[in-house]
C-alpha positions as CSV (number, residue, x, y, z in Angstrom):
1,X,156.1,8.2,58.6
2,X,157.2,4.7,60.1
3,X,158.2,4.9,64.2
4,X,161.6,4.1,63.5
5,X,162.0,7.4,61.2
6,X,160.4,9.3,64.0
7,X,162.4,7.5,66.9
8,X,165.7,8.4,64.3
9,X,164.6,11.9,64.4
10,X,164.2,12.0,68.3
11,X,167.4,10.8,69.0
12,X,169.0,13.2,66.9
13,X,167.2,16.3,68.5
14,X,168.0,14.8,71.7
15,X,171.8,14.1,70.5
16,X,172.2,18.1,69.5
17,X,170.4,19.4,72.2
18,X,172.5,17.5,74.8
19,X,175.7,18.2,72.5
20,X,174.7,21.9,72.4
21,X,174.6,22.2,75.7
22,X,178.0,21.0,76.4
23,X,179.8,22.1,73.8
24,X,178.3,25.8,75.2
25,X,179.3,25.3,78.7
26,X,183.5,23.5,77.6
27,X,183.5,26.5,75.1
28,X,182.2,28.9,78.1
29,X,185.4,28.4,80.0
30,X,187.3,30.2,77.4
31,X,187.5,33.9,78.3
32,X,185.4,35.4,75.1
33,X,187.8,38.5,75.0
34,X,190.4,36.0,73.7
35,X,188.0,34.9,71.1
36,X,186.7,38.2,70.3
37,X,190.5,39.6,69.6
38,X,191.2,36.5,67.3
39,X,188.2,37.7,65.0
40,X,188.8,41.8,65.0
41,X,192.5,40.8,64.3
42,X,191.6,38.8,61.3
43,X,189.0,41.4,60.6
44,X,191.5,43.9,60.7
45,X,194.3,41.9,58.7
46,X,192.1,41.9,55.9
47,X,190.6,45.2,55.8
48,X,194.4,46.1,56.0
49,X,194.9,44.4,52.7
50,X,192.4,47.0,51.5
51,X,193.9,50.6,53.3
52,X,191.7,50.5,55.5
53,X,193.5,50.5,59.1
54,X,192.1,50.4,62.9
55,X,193.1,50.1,66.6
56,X,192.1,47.4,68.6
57,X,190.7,47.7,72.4
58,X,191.0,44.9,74.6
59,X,187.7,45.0,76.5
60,X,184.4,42.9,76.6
61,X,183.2,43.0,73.9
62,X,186.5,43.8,71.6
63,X,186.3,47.2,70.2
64,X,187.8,48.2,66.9
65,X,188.4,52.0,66.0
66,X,188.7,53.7,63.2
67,X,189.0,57.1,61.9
68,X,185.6,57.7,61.9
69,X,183.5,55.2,64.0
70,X,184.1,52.1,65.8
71,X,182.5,48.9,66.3
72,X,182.2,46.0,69.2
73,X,183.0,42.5,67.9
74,X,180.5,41.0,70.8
75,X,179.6,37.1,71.2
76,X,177.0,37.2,68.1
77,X,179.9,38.2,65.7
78,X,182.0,35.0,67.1
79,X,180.0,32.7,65.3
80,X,180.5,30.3,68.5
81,X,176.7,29.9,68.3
82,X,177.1,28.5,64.4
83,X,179.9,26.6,65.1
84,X,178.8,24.7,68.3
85,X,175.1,24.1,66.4
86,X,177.1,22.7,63.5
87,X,179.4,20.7,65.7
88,X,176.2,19.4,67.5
89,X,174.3,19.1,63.8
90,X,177.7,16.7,62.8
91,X,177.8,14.7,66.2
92,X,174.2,13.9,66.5
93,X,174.2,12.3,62.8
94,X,173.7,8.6,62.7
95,X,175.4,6.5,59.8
96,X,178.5,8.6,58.9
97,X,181.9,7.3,59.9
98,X,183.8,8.9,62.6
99,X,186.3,10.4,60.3
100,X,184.0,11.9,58.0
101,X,182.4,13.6,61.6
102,X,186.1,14.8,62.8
103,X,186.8,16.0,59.4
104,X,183.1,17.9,59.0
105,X,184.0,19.5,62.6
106,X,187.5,21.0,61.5
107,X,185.5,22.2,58.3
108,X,183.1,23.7,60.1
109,X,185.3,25.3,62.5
110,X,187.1,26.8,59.3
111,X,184.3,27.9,57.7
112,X,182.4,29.4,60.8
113,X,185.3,31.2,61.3
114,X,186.4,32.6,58.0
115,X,182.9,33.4,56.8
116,X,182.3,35.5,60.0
117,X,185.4,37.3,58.9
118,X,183.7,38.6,55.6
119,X,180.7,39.3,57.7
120,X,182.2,41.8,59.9
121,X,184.6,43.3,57.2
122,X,181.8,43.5,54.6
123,X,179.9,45.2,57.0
124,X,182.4,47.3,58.5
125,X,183.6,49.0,54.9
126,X,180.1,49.2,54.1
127,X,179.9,51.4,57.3
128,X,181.7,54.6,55.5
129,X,179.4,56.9,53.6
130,X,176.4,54.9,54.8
131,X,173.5,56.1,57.0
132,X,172.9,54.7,60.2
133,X,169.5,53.0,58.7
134,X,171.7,51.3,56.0
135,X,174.6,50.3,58.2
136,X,171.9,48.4,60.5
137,X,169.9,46.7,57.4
138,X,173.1,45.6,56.0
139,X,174.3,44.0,59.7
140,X,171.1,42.7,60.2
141,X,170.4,41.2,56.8
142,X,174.0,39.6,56.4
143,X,173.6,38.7,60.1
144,X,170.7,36.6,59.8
145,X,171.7,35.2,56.2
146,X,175.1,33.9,57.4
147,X,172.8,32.2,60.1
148,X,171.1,30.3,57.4
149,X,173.3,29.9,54.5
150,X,176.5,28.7,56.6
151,X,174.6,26.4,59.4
152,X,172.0,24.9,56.9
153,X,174.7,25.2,53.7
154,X,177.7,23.5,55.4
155,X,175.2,21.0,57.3
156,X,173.8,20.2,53.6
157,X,177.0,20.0,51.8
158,X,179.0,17.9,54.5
159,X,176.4,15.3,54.9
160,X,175.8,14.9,50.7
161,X,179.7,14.3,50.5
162,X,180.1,12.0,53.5
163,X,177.1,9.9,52.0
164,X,178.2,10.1,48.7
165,X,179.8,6.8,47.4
C-alpha cells in the first residue's frame, strides 16, 4: 500500500472519530425521552395498521404497553448510534461533492429511522406466543443485523451512487 493510501485512510479515521464525537455530544443536548416517544409513536402507528394497539409511558426509557407485556424503547433502539456513525462515515469521505454528502445525511437520517421502526415492530409482534428465549434471539439477532446491514449497506450504496458517473 502506497503512504498516501495509508495517510487517506488516517485522515478518515481521524475525520469520523472527531465527527463522532461531536455529533454525540450536539445530539446529547436533546432530551432522549423526546426521541424515544418519536420512535414508540411510529412503532405504534404501524403496529396500529395491523390491530395491534398500545399505551405509551413517558419515562426514560419510553415504555410501550400492551395487553400482555410491555417493552422500553431505550437509546439502543434510537438508532442515534447508526445514524451519527453514518453521518460521521459520509462527513469524513474525501472526493464526494458536498451535495452528494448533505443528500447521503438526510438519507441516512431516513433510513436509520424508518428501518429501526421495523426493527422494534418486527420484534414486538414477534413477542406474542413466543418464549422468552425466542423473543431475546430474535431482538438480539435483528439487533445486531440492522447494525451491519444498514451502517455498512447504506455506507456501500451511498458512496457507489455518489461515484457513479
Amino acid at each position: 500500500m502506497e503512504r498516501t493510501e495509508a495517510v487517506k485512510g488516517g485522515k478518515f479515521l481521524l475525520v469520523l472519530i472527531v465527527s463522532y464525537v461531536i455529533l454525540s455530544l450536539v445530539i446529547g443536548l436533546i432530551p432522549l425521552e423526546w426521541i424515544e416517544l418519536l420512535l414508540a409513536k411510529a412503532v405504534l402507528f404501524f403496529l396500529g395498521l395491523t390491530g395491534m394497539q398500545g399505551e405509551i409511558v413517558f419515562q426514560e426509557p419510553v415504555l410501550i404497553y400492551f395487553e400482555n407485556f410491555s417493552v422500553q424503547i431505550s437509546y439502543l433502539c434510537t438508532g442515534l448510534m447508526e445514524f451519527i456513525l453514518l453521518v460521521s462515515a459520509v462527513t469524513a469521505t474525501e472526493g464526494i461533492k458536498r451535495k452528494k454528502k448533505v443528500f447521503g445525511i438526510i438519507g441516512a437520517g431516513i433510513a436509520t429511522f424508518l428501518f429501526n421502526i421495523m426493527r422494534i415492530a418486527i420484534t414486538i409482534s414477534l413477542i406474542q406466543g413466543s418464549s422468552m428465549e425466542e423473543i431475546e434471539l430474535t431482538h438480539d439477532v435483528l439487533f445486531r443485523l440492522s447494525l451491519f446491514v444498514l451502517v455498512a449497506g447504506y455506507y456501500f450504496l451511498w458512496y457507489y451512487f455518489s461515484v457513479k458517473k
